[in-house]
N, CA, C and O of each residue as an XYZ file, in Angstrom:
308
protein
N       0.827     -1.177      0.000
C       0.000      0.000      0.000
C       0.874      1.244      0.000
O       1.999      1.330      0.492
N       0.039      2.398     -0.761
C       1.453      3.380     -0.952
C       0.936      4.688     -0.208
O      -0.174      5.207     -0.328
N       2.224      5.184      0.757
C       2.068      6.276      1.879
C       2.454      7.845      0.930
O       3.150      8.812      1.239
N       1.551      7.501     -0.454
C       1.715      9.245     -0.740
C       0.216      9.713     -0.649
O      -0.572     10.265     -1.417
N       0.189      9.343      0.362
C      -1.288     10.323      1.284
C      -0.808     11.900      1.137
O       0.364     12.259      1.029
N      -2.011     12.795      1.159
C      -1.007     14.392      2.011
C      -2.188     14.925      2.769
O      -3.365     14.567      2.799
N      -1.477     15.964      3.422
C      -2.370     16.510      4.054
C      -2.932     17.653      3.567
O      -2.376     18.438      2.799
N      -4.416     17.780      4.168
C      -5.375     18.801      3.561
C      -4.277     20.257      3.230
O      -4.369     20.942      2.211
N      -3.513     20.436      4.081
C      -2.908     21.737      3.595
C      -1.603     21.925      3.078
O      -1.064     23.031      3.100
N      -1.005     20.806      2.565
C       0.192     20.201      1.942
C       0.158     21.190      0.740
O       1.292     21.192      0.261
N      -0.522     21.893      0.160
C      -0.365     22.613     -0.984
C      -1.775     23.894     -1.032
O      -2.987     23.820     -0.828
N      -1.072     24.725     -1.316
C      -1.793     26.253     -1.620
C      -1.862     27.052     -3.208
O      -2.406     28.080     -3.611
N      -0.862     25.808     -3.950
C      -0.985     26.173     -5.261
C      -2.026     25.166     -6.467
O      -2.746     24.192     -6.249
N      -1.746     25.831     -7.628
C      -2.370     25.080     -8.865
C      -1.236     23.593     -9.224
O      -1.260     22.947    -10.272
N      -0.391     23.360     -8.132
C      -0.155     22.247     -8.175
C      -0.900     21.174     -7.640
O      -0.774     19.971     -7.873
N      -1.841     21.866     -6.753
C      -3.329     20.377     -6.224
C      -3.810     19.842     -7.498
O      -3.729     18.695     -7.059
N      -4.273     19.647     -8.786
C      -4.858     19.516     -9.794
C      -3.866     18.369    -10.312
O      -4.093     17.181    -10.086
N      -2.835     18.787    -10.970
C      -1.657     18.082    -11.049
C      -1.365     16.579    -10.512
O      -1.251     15.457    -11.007
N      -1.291     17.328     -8.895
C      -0.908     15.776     -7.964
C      -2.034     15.024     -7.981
O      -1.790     13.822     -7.877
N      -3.345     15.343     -8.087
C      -4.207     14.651     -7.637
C      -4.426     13.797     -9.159
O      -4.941     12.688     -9.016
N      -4.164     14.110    -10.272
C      -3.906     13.920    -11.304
C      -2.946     12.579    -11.727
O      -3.027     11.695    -12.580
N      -1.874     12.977    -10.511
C      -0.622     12.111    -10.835
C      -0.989     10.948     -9.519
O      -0.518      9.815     -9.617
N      -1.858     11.322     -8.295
C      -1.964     10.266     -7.413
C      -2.876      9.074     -8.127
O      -2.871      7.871     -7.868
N      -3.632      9.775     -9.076
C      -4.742      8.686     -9.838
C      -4.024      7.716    -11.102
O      -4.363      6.682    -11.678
N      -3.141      8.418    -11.169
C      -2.328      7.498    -12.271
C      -1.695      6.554    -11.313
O      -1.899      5.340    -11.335
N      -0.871      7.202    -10.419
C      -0.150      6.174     -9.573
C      -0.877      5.029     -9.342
O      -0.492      3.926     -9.730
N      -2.177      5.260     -8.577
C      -3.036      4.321     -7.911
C      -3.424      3.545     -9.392
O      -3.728      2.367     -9.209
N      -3.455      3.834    -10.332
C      -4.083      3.057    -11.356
C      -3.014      2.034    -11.613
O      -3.287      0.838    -11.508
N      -1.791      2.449    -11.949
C      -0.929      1.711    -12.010
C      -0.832      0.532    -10.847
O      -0.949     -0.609    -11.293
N      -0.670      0.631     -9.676
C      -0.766     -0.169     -8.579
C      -1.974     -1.198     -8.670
O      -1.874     -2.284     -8.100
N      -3.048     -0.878     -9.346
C      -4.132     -1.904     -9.632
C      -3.444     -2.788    -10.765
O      -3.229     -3.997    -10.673
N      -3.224     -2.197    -11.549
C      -2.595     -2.622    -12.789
C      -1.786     -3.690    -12.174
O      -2.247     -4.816    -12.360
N      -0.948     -3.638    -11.646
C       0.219     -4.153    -11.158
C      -0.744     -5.664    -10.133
O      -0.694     -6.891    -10.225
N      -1.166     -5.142     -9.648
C      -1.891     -6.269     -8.614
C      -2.466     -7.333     -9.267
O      -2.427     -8.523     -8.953
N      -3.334     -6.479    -10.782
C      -3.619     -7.709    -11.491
C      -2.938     -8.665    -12.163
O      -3.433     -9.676    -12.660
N      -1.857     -8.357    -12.175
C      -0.735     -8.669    -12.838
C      -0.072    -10.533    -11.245
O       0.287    -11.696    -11.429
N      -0.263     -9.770    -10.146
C       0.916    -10.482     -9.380
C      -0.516    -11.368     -8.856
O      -0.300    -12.549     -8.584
N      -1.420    -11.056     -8.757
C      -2.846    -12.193     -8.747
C      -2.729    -12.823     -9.626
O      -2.936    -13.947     -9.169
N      -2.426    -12.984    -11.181
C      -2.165    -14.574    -12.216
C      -1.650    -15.341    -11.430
O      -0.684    -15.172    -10.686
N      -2.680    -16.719    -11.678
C      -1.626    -17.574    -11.580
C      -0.388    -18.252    -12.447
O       0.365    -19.161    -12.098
N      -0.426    -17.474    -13.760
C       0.692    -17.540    -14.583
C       1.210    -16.307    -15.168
O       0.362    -15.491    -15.530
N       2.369    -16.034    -15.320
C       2.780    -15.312    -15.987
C       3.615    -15.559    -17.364
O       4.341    -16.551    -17.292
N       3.651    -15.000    -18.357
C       3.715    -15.055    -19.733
C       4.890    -14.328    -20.058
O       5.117    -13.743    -18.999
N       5.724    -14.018    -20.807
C       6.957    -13.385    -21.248
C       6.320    -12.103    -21.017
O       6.776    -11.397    -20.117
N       5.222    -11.658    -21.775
C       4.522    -10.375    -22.329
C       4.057     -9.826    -21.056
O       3.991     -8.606    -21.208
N       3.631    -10.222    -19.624
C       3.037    -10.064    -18.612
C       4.387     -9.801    -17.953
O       4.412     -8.724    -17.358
N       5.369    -10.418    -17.912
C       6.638     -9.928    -17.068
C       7.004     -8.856    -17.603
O       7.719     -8.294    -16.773
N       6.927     -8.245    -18.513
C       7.784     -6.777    -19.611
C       6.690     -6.674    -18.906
O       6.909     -7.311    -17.876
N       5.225     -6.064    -18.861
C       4.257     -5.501    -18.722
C       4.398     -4.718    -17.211
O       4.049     -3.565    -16.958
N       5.082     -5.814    -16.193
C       4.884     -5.740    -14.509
C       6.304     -4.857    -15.223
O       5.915     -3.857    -15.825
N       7.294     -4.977    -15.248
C       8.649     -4.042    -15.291
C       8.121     -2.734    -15.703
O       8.584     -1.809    -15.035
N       7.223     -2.372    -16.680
C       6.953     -1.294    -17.459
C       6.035     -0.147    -16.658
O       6.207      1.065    -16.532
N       5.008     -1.027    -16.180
C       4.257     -0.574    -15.137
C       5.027      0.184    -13.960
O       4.871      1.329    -13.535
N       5.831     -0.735    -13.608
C       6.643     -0.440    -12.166
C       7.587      0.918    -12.385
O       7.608      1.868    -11.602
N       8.337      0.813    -13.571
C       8.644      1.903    -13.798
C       7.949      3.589    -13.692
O       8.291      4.622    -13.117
N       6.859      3.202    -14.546
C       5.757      4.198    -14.371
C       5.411      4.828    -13.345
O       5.443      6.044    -13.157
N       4.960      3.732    -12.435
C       4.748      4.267    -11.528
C       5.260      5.331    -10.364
O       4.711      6.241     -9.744
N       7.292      4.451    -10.391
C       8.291      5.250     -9.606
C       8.112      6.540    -10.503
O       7.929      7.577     -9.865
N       8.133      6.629    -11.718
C       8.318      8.092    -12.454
C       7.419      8.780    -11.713
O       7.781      9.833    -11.187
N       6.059      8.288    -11.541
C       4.693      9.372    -10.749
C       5.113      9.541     -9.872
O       5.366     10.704     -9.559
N       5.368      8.635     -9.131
C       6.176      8.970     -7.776
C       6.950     10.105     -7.148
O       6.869     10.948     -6.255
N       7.753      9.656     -8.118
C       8.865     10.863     -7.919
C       8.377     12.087     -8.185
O       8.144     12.864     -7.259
N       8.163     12.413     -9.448
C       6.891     13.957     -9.807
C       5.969     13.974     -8.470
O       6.245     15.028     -7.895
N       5.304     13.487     -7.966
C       4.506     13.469     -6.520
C       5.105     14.464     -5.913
O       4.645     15.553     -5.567
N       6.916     13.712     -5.725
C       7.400     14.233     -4.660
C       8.089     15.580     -4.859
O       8.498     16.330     -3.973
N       8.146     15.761     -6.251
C       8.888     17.036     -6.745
C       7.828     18.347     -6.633
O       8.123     19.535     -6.506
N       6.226     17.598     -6.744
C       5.807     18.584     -6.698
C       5.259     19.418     -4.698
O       4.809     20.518     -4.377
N       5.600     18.275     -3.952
C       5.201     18.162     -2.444
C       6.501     18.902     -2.244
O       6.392     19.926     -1.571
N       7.682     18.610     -2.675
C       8.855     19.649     -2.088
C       8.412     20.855     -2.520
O       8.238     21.667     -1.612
N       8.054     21.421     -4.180
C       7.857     22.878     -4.259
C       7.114     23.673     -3.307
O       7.338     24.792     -2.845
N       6.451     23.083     -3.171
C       4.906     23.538     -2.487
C       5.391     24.087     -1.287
O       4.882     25.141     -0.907
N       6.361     23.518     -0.563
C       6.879     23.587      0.488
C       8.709     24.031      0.848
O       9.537     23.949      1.756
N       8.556     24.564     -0.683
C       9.459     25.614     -0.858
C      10.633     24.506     -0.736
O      11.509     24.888      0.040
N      10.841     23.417     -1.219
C      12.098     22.895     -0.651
C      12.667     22.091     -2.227
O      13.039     20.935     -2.424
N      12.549     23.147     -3.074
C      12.474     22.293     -4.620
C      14.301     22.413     -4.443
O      14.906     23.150     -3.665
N      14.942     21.328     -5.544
C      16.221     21.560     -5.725
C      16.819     22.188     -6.512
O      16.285     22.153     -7.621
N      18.084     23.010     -6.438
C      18.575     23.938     -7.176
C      19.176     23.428     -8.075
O      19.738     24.129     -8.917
């Protein structure tokens, strides 16, 4: 289960739209992924699929977090 919860006042900009944007992809992906590790078989095409996914997801991730540092003034130089 994934801890990019935030809190109600975690952001004051037009970056709320965005994250909430990018938390729904995340979470979609994570379904994605679940359906994936529920087979009871996996296929060549289903293993590239779980790698591809997983990737994805860290990418949202990370944007999540790039946009939770701005917000909070702590972006990197």
């Amino acid at each position: 289960m994934s801890n990019l919860q935030r809190n109600p006042g975690d952001f004051s900009t037009d970056g709320d739209l965005e994250y909430e944007k990018l938390a729904q992809q995340h979470s979609a992906y994570e379904e994605q992924l679940k359906k994936i590790s529920d087979s009871a078989y996996l296929n060549s095409e289903d293993l590239l699929e779980e790698v591809r996914l997983k990737k994805l997801k860290l990418r949202v991730k990370d944007q999540m977090e790039l946009l939770r540092r701005r917000s909070n003034g702590n972006a990197p130089h």
